[in-house]
Each structure stands twice: as structure tokens, then as C-alpha cells.
N, CA, C and O atoms as a GROMACS GRO file, in nm:
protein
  324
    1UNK      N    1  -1.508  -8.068   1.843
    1UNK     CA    2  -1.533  -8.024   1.708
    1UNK      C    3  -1.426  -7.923   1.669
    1UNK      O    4  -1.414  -7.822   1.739
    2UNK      N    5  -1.356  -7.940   1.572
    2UNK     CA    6  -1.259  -7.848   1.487
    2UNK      C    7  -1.360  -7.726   1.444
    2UNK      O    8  -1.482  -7.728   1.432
    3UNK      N    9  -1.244  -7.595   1.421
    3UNK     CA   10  -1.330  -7.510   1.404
    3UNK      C   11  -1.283  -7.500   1.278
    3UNK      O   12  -1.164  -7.519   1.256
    4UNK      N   13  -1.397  -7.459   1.146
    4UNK     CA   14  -1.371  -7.461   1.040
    4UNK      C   15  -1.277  -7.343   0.981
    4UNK      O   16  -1.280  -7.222   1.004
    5UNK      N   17  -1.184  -7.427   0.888
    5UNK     CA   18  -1.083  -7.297   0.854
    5UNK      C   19  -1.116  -7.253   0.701
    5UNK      O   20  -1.150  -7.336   0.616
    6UNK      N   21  -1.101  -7.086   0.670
    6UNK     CA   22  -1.126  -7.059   0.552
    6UNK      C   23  -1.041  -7.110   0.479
    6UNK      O   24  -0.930  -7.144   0.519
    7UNK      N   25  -1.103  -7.128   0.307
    7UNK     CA   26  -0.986  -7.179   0.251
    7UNK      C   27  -0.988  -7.079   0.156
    7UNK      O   28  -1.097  -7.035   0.120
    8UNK      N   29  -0.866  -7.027   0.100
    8UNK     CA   30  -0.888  -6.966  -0.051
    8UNK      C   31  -0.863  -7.043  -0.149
    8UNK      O   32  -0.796  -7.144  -0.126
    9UNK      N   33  -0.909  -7.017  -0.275
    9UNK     CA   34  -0.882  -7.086  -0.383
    9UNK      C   35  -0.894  -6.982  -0.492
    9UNK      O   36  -0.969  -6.885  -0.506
   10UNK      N   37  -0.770  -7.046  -0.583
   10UNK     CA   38  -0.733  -6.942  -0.652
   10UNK      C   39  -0.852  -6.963  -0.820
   10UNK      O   40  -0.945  -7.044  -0.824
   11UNK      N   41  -0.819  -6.883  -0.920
   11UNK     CA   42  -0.897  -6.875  -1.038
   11UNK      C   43  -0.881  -7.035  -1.079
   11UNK      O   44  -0.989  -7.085  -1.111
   12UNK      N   45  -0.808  -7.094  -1.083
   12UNK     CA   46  -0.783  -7.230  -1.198
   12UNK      C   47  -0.915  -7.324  -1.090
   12UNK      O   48  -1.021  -7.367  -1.136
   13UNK      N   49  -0.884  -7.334  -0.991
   13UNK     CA   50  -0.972  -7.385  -0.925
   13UNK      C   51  -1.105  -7.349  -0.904
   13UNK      O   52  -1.184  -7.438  -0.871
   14UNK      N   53  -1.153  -7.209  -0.920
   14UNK     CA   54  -1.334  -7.192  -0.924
   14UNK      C   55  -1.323  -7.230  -1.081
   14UNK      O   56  -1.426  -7.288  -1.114
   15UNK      N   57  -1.270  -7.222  -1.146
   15UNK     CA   58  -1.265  -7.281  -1.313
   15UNK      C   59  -1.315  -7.410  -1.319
   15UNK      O   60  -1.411  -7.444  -1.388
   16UNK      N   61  -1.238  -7.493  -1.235
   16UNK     CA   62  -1.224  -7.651  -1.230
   16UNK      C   63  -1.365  -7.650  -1.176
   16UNK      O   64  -1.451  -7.677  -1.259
   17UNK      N   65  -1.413  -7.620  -1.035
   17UNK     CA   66  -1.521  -7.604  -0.946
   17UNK      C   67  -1.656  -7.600  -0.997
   17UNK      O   68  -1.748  -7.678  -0.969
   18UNK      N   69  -1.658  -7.494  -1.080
   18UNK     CA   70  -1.800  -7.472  -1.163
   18UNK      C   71  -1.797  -7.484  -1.317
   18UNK      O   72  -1.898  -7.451  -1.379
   19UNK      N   73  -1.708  -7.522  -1.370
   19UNK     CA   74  -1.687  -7.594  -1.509
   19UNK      C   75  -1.733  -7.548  -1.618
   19UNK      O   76  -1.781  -7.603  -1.717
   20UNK      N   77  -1.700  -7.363  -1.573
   20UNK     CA   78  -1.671  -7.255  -1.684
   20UNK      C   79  -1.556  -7.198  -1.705
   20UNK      O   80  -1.453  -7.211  -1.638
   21UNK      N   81  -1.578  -7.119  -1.821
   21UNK     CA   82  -1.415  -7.079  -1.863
   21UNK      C   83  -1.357  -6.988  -1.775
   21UNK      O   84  -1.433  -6.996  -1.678
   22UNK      N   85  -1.278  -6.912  -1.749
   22UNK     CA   86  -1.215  -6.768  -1.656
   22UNK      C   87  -1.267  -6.656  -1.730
   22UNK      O   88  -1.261  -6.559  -1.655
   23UNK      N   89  -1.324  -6.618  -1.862
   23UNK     CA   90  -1.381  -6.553  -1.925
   23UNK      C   91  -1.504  -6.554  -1.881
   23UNK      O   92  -1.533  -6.436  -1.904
   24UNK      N   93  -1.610  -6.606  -1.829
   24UNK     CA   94  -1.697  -6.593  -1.787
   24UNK      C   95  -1.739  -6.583  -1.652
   24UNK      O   96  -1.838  -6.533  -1.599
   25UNK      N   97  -1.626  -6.652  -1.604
   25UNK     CA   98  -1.646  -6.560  -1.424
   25UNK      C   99  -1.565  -6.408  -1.423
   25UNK      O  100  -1.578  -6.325  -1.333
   26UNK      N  101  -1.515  -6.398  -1.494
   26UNK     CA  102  -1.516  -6.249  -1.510
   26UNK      C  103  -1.614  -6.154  -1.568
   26UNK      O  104  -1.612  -6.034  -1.544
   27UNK      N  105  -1.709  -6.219  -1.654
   27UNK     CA  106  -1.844  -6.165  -1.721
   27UNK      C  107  -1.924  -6.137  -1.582
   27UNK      O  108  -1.964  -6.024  -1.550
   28UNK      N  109  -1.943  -6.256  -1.502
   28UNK     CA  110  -1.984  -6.245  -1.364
   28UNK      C  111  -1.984  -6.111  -1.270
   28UNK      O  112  -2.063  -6.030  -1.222
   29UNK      N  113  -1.840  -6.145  -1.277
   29UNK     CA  114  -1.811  -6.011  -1.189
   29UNK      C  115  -1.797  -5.916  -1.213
   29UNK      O  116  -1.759  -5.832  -1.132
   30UNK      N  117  -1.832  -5.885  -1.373
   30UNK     CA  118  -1.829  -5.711  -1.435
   30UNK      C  119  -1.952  -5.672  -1.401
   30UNK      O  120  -2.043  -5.750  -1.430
   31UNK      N  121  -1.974  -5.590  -1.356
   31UNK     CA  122  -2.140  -5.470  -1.356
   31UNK      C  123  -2.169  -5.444  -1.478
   31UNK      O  124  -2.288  -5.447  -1.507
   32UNK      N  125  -2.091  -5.418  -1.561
   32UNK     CA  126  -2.087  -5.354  -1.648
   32UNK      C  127  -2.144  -5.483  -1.809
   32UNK      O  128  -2.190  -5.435  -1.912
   33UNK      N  129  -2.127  -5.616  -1.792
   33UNK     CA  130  -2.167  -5.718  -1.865
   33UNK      C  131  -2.302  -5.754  -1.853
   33UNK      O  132  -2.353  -5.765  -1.742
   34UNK      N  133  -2.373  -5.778  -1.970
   34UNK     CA  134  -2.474  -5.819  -2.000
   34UNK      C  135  -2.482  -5.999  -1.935
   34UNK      O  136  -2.584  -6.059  -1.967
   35UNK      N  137  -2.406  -6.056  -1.872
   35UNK     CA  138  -2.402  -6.157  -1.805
   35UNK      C  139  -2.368  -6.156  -1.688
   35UNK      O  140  -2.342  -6.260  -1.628
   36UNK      N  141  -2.361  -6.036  -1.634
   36UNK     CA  142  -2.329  -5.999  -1.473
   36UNK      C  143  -2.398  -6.115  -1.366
   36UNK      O  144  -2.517  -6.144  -1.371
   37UNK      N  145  -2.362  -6.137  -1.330
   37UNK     CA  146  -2.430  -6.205  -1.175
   37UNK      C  147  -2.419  -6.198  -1.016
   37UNK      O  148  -2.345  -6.278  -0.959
   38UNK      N  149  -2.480  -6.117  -0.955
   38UNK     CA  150  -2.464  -6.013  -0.848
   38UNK      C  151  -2.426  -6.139  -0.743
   38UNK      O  152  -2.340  -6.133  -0.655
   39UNK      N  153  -2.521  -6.266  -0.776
   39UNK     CA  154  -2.473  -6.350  -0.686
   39UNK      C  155  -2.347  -6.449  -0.675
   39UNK      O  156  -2.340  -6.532  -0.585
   40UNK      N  157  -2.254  -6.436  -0.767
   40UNK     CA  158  -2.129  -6.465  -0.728
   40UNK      C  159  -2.057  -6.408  -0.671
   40UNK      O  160  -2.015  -6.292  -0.672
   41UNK      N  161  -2.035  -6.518  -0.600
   41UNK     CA  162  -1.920  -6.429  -0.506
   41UNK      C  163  -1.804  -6.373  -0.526
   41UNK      O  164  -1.720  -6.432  -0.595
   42UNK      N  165  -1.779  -6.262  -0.477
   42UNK     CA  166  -1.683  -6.159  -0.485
   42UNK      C  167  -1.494  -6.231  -0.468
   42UNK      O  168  -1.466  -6.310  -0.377
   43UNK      N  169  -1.392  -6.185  -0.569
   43UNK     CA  170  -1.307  -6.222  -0.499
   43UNK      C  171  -1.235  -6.163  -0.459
   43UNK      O  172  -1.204  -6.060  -0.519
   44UNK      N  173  -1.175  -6.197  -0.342
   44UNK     CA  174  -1.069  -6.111  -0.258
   44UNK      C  175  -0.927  -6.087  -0.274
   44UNK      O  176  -0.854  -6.185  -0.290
   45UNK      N  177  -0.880  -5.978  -0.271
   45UNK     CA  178  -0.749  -5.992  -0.313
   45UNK      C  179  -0.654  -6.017  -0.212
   45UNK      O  180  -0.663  -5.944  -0.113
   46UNK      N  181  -0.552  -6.115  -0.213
   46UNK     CA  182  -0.426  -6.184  -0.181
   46UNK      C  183  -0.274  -6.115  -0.158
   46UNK      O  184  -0.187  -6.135  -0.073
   47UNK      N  185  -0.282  -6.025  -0.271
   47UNK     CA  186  -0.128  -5.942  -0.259
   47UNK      C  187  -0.189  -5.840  -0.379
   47UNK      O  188  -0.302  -5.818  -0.422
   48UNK      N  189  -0.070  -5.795  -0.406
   48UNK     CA  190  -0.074  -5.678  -0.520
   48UNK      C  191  -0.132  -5.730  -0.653
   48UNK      O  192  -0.218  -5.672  -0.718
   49UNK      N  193  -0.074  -5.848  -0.686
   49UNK     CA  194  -0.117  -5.877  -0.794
   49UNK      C  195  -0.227  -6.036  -0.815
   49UNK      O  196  -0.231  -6.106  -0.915
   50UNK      N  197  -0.299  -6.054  -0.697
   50UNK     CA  198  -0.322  -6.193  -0.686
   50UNK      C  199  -0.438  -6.192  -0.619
   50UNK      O  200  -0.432  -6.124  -0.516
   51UNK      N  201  -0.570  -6.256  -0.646
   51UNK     CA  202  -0.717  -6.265  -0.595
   51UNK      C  203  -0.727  -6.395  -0.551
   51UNK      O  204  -0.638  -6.480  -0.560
   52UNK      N  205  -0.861  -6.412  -0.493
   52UNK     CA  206  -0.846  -6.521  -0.426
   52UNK      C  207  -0.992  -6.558  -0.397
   52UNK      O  208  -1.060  -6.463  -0.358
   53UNK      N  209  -1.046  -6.663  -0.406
   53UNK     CA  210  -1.211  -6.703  -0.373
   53UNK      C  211  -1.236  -6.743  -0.292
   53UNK      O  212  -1.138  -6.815  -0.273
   54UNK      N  213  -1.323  -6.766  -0.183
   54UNK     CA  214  -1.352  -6.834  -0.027
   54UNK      C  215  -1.407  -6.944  -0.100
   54UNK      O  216  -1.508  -6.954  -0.169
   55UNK      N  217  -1.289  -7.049  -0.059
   55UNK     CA  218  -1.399  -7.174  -0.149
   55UNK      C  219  -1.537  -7.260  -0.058
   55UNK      O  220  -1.578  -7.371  -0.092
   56UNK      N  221  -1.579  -7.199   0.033
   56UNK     CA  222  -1.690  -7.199   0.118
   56UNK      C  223  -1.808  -7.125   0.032
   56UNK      O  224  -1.919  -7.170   0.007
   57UNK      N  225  -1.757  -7.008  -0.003
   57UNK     CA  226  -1.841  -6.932  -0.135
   57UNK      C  227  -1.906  -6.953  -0.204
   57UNK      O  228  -2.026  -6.927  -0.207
   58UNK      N  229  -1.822  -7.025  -0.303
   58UNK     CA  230  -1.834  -7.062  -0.376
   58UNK      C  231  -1.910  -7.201  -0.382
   58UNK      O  232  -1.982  -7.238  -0.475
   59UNK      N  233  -1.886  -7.268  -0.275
   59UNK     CA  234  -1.954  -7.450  -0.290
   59UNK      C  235  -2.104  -7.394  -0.278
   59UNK      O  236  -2.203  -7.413  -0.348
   60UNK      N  237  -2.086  -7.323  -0.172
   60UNK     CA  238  -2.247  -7.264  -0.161
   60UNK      C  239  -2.305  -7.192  -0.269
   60UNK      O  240  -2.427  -7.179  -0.254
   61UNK      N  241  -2.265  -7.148  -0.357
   61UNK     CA  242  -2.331  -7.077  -0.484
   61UNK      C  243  -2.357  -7.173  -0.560
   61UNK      O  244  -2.464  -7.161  -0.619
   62UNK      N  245  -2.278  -7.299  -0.590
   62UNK     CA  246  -2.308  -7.365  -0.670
   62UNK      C  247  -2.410  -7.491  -0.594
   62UNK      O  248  -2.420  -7.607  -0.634
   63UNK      N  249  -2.444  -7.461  -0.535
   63UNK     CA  250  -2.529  -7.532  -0.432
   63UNK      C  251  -2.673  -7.452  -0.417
   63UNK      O  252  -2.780  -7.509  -0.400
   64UNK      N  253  -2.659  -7.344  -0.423
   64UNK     CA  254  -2.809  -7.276  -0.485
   64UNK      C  255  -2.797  -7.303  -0.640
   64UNK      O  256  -2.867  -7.386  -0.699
   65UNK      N  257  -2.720  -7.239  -0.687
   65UNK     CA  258  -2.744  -7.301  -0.862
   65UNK      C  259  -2.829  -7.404  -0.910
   65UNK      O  260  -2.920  -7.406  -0.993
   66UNK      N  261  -2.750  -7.536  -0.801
   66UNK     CA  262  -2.824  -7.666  -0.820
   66UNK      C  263  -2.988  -7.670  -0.778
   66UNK      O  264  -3.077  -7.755  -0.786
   67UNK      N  265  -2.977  -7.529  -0.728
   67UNK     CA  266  -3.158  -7.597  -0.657
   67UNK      C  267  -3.240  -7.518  -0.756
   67UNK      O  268  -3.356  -7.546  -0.783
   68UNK      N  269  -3.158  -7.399  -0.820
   68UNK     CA  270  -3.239  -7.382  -0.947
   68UNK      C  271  -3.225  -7.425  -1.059
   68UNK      O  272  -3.323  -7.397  -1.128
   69UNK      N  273  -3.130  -7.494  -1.124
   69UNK     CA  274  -3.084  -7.566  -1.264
   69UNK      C  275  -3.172  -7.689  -1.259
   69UNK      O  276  -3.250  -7.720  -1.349
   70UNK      N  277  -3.151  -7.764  -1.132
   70UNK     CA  278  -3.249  -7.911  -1.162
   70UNK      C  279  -3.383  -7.907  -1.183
   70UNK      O  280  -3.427  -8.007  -1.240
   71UNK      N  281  -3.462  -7.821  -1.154
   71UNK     CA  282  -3.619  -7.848  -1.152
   71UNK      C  283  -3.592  -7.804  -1.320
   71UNK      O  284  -3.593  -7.904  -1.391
   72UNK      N  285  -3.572  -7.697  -1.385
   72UNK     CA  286  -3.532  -7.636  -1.513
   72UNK      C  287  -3.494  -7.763  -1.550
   72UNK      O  288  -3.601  -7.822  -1.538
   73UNK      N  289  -3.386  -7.876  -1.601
   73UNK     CA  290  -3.357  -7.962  -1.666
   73UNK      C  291  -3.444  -8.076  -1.635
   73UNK      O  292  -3.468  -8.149  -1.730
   74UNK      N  293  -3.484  -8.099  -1.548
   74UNK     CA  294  -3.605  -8.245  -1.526
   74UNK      C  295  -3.758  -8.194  -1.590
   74UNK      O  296  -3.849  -8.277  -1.600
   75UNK      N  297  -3.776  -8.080  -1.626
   75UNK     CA  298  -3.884  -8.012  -1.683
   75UNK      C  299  -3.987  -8.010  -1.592
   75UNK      O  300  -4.099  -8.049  -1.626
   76UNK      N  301  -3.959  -7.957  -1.443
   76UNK     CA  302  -4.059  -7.926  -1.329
   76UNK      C  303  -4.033  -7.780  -1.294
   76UNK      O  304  -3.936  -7.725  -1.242
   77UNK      N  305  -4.180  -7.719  -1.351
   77UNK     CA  306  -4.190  -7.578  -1.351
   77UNK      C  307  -4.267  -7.551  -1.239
   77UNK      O  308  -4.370  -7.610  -1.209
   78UNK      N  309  -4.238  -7.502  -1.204
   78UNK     CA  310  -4.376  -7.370  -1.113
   78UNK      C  311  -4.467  -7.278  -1.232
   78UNK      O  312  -4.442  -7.162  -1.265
   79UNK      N  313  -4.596  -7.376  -1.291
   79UNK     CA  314  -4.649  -7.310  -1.366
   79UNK      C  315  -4.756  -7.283  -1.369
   79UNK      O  316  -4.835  -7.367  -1.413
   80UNK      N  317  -4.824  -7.105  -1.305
   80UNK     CA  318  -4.987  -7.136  -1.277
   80UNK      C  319  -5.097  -7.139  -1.393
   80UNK      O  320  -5.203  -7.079  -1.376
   81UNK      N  321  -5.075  -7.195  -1.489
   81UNK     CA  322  -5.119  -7.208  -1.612
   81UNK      C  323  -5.273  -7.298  -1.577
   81UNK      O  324  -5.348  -7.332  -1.669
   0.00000   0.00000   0.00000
């Protein structure tokens, strides 16, 4: 068995990945935004001027996403009504 290697991936690619704008994964990652989201993952910086995403991270965030977006769009609630 190969041992798994990190990969980084840069902004154009979590763009492409989760199929929002770069304006809003930066909403993400502000504290300070009314659209903050503690659970994205953090990105790491590369050099002086250059960040970088664990695209392991990231598949996995959007991989919980999916386990909460689908029950929400198929209209299956958890509702003790």
C-alpha cells in the first residue's frame, strides 16, 4: 500500500471544487463575516505571498456538506412535530 501524499491546491481549484465564487470562501474564512464558517478549512500559506488548501480538506468538508444539504433538498427532516 502507497502511503498517501498531501496535496495542496491552490484558490482556482477549491473554486472549481465546491462551485463558489473566491468571494465567498473568503466570507468563510473571515470571523469577522456574517457568513463565517468555522468549518472550513483553514488555508495554509505556501511562500510570502501564496496560500494553499489540503485538498484532502477540503473533499472531506464537502463530503459532510453532502450529508447535510441532501436530506434538506429531498425534503427529509428530522421533525418531532
Amino acid at each position: 500500500m502507497q502511503p498517501q501524499v498531501a496535496r495542496m491546491i491552490r484558490l482556482r481549484a477549491v473554486v472549481t471544487k465546491t462551485g463558489v465564487a473566491r468571494s465567498t470562501i473568503y466570507d468563510w474564512l473571515n470571523p469577522k463575516s456574517p457568513r463565517y464558517d468555522d468549518s472550513f478549512p483553514k488555508q495554509r500559506r505556501l511562500g510570502q505571498q501564496s496560500v494553499g488548501w489540503l485538498e484532502s480538506e477540503i473533499d472531506e468538508w464537502l463530503l459532510q456538506r453532502k450529508e447535510v444539504i441532501n436530506p434538506i433538498l429531498s425534503g427529509r427532516f428530522d421533525d418531532d412535530e
